[in-house]
RODO-644369 format. One record per residue (C-alpha): residue number from 1; residue in three letters; x, y, z. Coordinates in nm, 2 decimals, always signed. Example, Ala and Ser with C-alpha at 12.3 -4.5 7.8 and 13.67 -1.06 7.14 Angstrom:
BEGIN
SITE   nr  rest      px      py      pz
SITE    1   ALA   +1.23   -0.45   +0.78
SITE    2   SER   +1.37   -0.11   +0.71
***
This chain:
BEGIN
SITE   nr  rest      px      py      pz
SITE    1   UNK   +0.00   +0.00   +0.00
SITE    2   UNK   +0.30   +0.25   +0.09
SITE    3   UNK   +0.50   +0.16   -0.26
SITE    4   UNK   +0.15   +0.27   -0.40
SITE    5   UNK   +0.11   +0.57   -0.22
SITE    6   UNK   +0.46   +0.67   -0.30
SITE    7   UNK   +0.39   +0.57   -0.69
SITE    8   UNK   +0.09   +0.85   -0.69
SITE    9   UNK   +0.28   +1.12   -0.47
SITE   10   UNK   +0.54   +1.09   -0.75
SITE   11   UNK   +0.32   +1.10   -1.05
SITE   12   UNK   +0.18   +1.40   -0.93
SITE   13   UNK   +0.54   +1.56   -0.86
SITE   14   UNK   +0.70   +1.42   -1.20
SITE   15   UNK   +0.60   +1.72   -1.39
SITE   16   UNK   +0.65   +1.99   -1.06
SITE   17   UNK   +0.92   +2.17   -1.28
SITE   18   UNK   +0.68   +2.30   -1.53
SITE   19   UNK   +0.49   +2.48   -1.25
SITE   20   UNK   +0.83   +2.61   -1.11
SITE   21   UNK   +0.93   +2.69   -1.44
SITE   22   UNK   +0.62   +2.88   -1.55
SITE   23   UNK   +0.61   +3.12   -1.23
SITE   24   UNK   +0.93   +3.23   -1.29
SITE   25   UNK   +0.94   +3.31   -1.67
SITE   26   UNK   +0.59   +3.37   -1.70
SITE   27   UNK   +0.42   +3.34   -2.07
SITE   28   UNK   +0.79   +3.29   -2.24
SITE   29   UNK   +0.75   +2.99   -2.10
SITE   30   UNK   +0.38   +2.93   -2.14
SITE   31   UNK   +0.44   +3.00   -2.51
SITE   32   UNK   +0.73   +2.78   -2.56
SITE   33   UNK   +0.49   +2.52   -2.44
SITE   34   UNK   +0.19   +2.62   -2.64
SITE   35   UNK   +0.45   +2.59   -2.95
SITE   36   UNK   +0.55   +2.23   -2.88
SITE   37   UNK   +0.40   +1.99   -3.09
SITE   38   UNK   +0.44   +1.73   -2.80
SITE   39   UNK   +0.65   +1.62   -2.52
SITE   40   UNK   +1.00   +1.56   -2.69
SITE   41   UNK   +0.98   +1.92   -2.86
SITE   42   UNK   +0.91   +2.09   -2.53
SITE   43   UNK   +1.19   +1.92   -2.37
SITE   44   UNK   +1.42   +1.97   -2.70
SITE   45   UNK   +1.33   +2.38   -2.63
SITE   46   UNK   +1.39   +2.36   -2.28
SITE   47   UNK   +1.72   +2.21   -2.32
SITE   48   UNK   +1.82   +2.48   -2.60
SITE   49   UNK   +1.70   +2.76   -2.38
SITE   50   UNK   +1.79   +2.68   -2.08
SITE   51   UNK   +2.06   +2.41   -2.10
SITE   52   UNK   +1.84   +2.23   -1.90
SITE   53   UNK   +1.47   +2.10   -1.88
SITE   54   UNK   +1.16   +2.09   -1.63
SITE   55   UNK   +1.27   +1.74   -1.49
SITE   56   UNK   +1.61   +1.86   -1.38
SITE   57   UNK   +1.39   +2.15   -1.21
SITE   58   UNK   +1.17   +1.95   -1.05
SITE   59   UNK   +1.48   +1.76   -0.92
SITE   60   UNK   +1.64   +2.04   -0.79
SITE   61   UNK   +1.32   +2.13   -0.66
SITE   62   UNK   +1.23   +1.84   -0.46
SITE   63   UNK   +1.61   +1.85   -0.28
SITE   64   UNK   +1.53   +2.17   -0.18
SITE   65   UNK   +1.15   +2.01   -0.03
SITE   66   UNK   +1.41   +1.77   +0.15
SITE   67   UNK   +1.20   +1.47   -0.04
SITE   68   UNK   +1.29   +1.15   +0.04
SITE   69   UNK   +1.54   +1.02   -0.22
SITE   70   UNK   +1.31   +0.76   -0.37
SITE   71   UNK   +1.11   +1.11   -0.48
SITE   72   UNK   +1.35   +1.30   -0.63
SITE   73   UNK   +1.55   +1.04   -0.85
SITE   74   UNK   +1.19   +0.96   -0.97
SITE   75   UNK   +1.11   +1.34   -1.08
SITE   76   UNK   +1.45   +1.34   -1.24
SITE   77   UNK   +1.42   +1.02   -1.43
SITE   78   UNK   +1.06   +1.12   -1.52
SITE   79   UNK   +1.20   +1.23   -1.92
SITE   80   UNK   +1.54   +1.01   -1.94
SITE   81   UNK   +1.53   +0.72   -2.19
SITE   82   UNK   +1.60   +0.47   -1.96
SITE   83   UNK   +1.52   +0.37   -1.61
SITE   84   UNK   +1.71   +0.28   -1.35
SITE   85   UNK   +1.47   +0.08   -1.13
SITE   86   UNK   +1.09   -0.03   -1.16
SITE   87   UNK   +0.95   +0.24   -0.97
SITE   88   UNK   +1.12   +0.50   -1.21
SITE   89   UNK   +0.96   +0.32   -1.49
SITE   90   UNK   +0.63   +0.34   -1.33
SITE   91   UNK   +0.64   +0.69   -1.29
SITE   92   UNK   +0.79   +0.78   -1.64
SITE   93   UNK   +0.49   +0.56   -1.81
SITE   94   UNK   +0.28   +0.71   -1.61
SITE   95   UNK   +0.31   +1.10   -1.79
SITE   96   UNK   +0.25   +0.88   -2.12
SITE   97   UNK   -0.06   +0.77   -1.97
SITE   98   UNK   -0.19   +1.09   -1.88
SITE   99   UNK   -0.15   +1.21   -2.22
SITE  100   UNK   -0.42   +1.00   -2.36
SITE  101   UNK   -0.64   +1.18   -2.06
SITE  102   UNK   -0.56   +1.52   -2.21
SITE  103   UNK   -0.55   +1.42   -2.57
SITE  104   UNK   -0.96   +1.58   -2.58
SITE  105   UNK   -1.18   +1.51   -2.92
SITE  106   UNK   -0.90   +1.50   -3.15
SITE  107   UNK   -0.89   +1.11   -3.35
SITE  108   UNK   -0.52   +1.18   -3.46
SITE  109   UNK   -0.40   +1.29   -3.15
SITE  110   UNK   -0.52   +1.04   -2.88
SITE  111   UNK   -0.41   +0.75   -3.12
SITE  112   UNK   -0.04   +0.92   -3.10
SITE  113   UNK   -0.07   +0.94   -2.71
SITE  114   UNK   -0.20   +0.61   -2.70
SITE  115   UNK   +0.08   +0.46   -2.90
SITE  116   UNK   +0.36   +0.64   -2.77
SITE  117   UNK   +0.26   +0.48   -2.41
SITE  118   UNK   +0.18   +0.16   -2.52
SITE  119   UNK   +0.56   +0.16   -2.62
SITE  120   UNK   +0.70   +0.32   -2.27
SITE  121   UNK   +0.46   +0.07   -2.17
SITE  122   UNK   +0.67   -0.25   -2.30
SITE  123   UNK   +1.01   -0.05   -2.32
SITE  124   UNK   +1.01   +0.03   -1.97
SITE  125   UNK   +0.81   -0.23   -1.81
SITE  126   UNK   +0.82   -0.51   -2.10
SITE  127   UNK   +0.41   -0.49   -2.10
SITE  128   UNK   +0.24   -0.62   -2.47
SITE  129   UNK   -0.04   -0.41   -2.54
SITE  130   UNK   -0.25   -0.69   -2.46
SITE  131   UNK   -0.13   -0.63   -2.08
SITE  132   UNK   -0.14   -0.26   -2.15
SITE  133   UNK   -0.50   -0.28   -2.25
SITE  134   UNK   -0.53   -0.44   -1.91
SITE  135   UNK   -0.41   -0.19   -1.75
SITE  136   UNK   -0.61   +0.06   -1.90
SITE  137   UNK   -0.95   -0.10   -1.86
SITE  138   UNK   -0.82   -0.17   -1.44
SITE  139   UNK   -0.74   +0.24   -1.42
SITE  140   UNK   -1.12   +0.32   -1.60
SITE  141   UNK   -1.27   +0.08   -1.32
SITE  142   UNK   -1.10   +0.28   -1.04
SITE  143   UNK   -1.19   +0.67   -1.19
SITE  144   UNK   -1.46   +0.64   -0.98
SITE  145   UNK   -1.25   +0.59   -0.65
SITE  146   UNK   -1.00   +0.82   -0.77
SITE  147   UNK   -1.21   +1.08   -0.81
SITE  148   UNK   -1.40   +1.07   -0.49
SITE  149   UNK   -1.06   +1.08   -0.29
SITE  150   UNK   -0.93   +1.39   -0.46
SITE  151   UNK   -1.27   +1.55   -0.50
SITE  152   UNK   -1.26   +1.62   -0.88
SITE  153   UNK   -1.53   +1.55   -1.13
SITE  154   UNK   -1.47   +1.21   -1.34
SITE  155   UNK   -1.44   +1.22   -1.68
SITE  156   UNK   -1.77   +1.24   -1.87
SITE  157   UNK   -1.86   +0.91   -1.97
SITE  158   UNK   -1.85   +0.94   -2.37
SITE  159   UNK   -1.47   +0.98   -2.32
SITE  160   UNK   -1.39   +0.70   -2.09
SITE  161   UNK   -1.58   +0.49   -2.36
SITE  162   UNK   -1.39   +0.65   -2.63
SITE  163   UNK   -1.07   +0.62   -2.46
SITE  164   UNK   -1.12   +0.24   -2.40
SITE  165   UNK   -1.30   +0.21   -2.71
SITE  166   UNK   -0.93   +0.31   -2.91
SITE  167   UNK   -0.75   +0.13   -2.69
SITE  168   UNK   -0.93   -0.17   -2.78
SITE  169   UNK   -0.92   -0.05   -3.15
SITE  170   UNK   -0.54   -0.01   -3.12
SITE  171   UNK   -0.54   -0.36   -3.00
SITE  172   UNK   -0.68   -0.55   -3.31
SITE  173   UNK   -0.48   -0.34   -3.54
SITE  174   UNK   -0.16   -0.44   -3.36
SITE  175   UNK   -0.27   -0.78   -3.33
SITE  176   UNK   -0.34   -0.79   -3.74
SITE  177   UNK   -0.05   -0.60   -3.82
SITE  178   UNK   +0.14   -0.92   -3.62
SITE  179   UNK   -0.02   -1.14   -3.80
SITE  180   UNK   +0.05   -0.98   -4.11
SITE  181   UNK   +0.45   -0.91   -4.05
SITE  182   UNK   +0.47   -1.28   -3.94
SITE  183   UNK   +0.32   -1.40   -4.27
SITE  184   UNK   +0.54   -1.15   -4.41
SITE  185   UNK   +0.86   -1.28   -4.21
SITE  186   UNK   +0.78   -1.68   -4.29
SITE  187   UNK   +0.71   -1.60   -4.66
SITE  188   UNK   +1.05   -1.40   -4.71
SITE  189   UNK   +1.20   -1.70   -4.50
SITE  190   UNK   +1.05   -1.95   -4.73
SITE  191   UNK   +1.14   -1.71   -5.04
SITE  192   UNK   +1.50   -1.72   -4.89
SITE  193   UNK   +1.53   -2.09   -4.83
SITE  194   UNK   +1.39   -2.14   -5.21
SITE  195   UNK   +1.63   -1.94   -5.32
SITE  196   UNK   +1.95   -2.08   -5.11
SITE  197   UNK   +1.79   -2.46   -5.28
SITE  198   UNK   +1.79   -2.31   -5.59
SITE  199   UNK   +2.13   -2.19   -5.60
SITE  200   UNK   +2.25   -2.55   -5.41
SITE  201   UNK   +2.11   -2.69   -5.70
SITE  202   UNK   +2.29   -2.47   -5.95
SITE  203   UNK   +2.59   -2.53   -5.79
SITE  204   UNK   +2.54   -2.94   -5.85
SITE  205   UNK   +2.40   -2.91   -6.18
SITE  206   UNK   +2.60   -2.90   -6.55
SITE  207   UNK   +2.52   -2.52   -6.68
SITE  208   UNK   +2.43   -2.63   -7.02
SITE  209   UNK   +2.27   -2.98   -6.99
SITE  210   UNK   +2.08   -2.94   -6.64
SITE  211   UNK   +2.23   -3.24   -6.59
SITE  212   UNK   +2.43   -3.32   -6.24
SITE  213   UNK   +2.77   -3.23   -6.30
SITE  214   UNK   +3.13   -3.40   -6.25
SITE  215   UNK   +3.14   -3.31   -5.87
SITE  216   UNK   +2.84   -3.39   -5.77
SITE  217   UNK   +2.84   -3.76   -5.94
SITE  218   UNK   +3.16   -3.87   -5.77
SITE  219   UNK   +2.96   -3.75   -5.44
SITE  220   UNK   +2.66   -4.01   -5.53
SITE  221   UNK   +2.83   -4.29   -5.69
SITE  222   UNK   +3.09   -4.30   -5.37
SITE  223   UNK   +2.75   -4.32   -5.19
SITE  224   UNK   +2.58   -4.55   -5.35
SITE  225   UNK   +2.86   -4.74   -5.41
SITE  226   UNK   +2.93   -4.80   -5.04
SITE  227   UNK   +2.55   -4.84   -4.99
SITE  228   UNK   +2.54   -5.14   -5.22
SITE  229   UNK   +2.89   -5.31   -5.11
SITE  230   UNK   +2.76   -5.30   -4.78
SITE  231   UNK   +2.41   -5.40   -4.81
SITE  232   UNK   +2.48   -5.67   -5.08
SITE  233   UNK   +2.22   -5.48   -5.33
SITE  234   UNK   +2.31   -5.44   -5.70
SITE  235   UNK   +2.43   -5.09   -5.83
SITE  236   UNK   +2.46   -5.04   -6.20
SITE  237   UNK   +2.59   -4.76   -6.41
SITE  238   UNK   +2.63   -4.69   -6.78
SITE  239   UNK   +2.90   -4.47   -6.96
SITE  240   UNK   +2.71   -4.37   -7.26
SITE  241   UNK   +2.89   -4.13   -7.57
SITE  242   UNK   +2.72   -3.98   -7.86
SITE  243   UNK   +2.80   -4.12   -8.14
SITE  244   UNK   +2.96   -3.94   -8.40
SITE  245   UNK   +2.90   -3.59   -8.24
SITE  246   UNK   +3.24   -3.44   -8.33
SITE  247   UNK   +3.08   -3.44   -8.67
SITE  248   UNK   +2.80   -3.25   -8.55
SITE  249   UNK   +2.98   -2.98   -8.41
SITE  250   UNK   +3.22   -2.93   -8.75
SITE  251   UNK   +2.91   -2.94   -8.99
SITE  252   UNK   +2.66   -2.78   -8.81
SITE  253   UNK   +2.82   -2.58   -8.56
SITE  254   UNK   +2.84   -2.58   -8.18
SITE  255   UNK   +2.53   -2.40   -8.13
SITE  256   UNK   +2.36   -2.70   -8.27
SITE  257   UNK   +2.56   -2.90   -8.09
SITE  258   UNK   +2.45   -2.77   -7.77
SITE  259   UNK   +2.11   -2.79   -7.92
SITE  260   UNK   +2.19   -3.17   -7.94
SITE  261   UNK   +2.32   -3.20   -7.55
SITE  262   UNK   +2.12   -3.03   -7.39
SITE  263   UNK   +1.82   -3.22   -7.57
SITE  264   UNK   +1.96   -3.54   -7.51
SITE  265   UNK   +2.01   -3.44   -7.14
SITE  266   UNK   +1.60   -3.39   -7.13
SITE  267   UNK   +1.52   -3.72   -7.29
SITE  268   UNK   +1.78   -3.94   -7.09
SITE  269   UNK   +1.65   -3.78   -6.79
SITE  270   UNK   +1.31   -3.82   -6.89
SITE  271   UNK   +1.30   -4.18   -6.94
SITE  272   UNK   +1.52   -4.25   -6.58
SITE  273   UNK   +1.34   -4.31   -6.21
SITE  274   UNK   +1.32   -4.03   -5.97
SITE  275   UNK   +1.61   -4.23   -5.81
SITE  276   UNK   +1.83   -4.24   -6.06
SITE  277   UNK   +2.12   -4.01   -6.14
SITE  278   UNK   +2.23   -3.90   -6.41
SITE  279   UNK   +2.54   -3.67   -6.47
SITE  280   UNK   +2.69   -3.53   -6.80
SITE  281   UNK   +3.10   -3.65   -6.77
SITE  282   UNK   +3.25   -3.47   -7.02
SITE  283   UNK   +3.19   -3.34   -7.34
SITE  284   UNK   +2.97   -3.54   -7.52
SITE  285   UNK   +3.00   -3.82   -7.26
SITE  286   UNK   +2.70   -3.89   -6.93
SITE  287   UNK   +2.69   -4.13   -6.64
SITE  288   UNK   +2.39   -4.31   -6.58
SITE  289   UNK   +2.37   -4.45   -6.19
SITE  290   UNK   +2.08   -4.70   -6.14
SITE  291   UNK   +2.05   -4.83   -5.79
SITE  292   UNK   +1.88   -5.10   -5.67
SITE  293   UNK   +1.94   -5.24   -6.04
SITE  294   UNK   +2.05   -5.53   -6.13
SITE  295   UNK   +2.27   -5.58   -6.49
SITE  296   UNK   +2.00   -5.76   -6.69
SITE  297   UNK   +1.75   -5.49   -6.59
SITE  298   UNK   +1.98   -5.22   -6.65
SITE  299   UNK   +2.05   -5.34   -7.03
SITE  300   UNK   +1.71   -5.36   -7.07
SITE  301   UNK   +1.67   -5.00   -6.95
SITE  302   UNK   +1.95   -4.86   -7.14
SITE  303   UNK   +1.80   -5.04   -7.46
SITE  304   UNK   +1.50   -4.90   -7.44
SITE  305   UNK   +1.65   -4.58   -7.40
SITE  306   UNK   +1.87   -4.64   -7.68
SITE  307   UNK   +1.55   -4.74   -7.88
SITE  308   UNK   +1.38   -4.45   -7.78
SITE  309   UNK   +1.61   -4.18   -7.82
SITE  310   UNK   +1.68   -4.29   -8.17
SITE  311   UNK   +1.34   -4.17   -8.30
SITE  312   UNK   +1.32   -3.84   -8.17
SITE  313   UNK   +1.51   -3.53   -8.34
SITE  314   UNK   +1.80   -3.36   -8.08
SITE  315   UNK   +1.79   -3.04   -8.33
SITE  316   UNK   +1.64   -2.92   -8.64
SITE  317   UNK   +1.93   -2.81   -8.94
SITE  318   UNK   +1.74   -2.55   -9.21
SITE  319   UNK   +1.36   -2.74   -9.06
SITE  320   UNK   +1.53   -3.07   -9.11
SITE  321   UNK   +1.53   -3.33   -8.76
SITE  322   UNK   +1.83   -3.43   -8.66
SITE  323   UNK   +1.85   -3.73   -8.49
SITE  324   UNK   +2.19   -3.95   -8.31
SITE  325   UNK   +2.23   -4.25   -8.16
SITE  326   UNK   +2.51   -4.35   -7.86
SITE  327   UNK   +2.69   -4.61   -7.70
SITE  328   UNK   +2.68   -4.76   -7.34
SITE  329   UNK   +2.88   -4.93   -7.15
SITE  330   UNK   +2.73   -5.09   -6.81
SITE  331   UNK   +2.90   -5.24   -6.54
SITE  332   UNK   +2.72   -5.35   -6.22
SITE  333   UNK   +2.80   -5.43   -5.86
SITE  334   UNK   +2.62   -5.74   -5.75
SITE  335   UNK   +2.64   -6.10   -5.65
SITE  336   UNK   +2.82   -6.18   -6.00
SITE  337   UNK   +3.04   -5.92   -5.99
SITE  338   UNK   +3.22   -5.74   -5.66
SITE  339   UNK   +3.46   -5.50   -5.75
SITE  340   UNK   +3.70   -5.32   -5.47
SITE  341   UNK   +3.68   -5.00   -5.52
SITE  342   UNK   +3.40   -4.73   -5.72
SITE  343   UNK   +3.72   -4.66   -5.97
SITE  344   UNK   +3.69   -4.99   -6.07
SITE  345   UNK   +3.36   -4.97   -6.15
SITE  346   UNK   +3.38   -4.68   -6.34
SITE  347   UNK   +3.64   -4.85   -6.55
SITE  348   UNK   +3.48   -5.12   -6.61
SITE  349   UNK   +3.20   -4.90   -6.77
SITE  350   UNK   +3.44   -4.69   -6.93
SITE  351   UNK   +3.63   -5.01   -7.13
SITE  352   UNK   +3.24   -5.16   -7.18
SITE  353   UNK   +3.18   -4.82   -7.36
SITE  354   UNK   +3.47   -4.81   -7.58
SITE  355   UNK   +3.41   -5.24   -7.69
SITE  356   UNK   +3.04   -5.08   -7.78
SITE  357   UNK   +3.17   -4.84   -8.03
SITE  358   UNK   +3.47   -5.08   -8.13
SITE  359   UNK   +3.18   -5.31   -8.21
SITE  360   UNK   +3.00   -5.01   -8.43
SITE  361   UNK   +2.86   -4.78   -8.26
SITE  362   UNK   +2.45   -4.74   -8.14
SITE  363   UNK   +2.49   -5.07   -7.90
SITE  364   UNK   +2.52   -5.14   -7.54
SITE  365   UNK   +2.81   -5.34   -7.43
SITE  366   UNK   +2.82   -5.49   -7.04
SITE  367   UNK   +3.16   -5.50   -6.85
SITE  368   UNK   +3.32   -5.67   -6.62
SITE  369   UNK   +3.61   -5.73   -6.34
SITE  370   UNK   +3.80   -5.88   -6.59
SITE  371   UNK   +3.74   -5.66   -6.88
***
């Protein structure tokens, strides 16, 4: 009850240095307040005029009153930024809150007062506006009270309602505004971590083809690889090379043979599982990683791919299709064949590949350990 007590003596004192301040310069200083737009100009003027402003008074003031410490420090800290303790706090909000009382009719004004103490509110005292709303509603329920011990009229009623009324107002359109700057927040999150997958995927993938590139393949086969050697399930891959694409690029150009790539690219990728992999090597050269598949199955694929590729145009020369075909060579991991390392593999593609085109060319040739 005392810490109360105390609270309202020093509300009522905070602002003790305006009085002082007006009795001895008289209307100077009752103009320089009728200029300020609002509380931070009239200490701004105060400070220019007088190198120092009403709080200081009031502080110099209430050591002269021989006021008890508590008192003075919270007259003085009544306009700093910053408090020191709790009780300052209370008492520096507390000229905020007043405002919205003398605010009167004007809209623009009031809805100012209200939001610069709703922020003292939760800067000082770390109240939401939820809390402050709280607060207002408890101080409307004790006018009444108030009043009666002072012996001054209440508010009329109209502007108690009005005054809760925008504080409730205030409320929603903080509340929305939340809302809104979170969906703004998770959707610029989600726009970032988009755009951070795209560019990890740019990173992985061949510029021309959209195929994976070099890096990222040796990073998957070396996976699957050890996946399959220590699981015991089969892991194929197929070296495949266009056929005759040098040609290609010395007749037509390398526009068109770009053309070709990148449209062969599409179609092998098109015609692959989801969980597949496939990579452009070099060149004119991709690596084709099946898991899970054995080396029957994988022929088969590559066949029909083969099959498939052959019929539709890569690039159109003056309206004319142009179509290729390639050769493959597979090699598989599996109960048949166990090779030691992923190199080995890989070779054993690679030499299964160049018996395909030794063979003629447009055929898929199978490898193995001892290839």
């Amino acid at each position: 009850m005392r810490k109360a007590e105390e609270l309202m003596l020093a509300g009522l004192l905070q602002d003790i240095g305006m009085l002082a301040l007006l009795e001895v310069l008289g209307e100077d200083y009752a103009r320089l307040v009728e200029r300020a737009e609002d509380n931070a100009a009239l200490l701004a003027a105060e400070r220019e005029w007088l190198d120092c402003d009403h709080a200081a008074v009031g502080g110099w003031l209430a050591r002269q009153w021989n006021l008890p410490a508590l008192l003075r420090e919270a007259v003085i800290e009544s306009e700093s930024p910053a408090s020191d303790t709790t009780f300052n706090a209370c008492v520096a909000v507390s000229g905020h809150v007043a405002d919205i009382w003398l605010a009167g009719a004007d809209e623009a004004h009031a809805e100012e007062a209200h939001r610069s103490a709703a922020l003292q509110a939760a800067t000082r005292l770390g109240l939401d506006y939820a809390a402050f709303l709280a607060l207002t509603e408890d101080m409307i329920a004790a006018l009444p009270e108030v009043c009666a011990m002072f012996d001054v009229p209440p508010a009329p009623p109209a502007r108690i309602q009005a005054i809760l009324e925008q504080a409730r107002e205030l409320l929603v359109v903080r509340n929305l505004r939340e809302i809104q700057e979170a969906a703004r927040a998770r959707k610029e999150a989600d726009e970032h971590e988009d755009r951070a997958r795209r560019l990890a995927e740019e990173v992985r993938r061949d510029p021309l083809t959209g195929a994976y590139n070099r890096s990222q393949l040796e990073e998957v086969l070396e996976k699957e690889f050890d996946a399959a050697t220590r699981h015991g399930w089969p892991l194929s891959i197929a070296f495949i090379d266009l056929d005759d694409f040098k040609q290609v690029n010395d007749r037509w150009g390398h526009l068109v043979g770009d053309d070709v790539l990148r449209n062969f690219a599409k179609a092998l990728m098109r015609h692959v599982r989801s969980s597949d992999f496939v990579a452009r090597y070099g060149g004119e050269e991709f690596l084709v990683v099946l898991p899970g598949i054995n080396e029957e199955a994988a022929a088969h694929v590559v066949r029909r791919i083969l099959s498939e590729v052959a019929g539709v145009a890569m690039a159109h020369v003056n309206g004319q299709p142009l179509h290729i075909t390639f050769s493959a060579g597979l090699a598989t991991q599996g109960a048949l064949e166990q090779f030691r390392h992923v190199d080995d593999l890989l070779r054993a593609a690679d030499e299964a590949l160049y018996g395909a085109k030794r063979q003629g060319r447009n055929r898929v040739s199978v490898g193995t350990i001892s290839a």
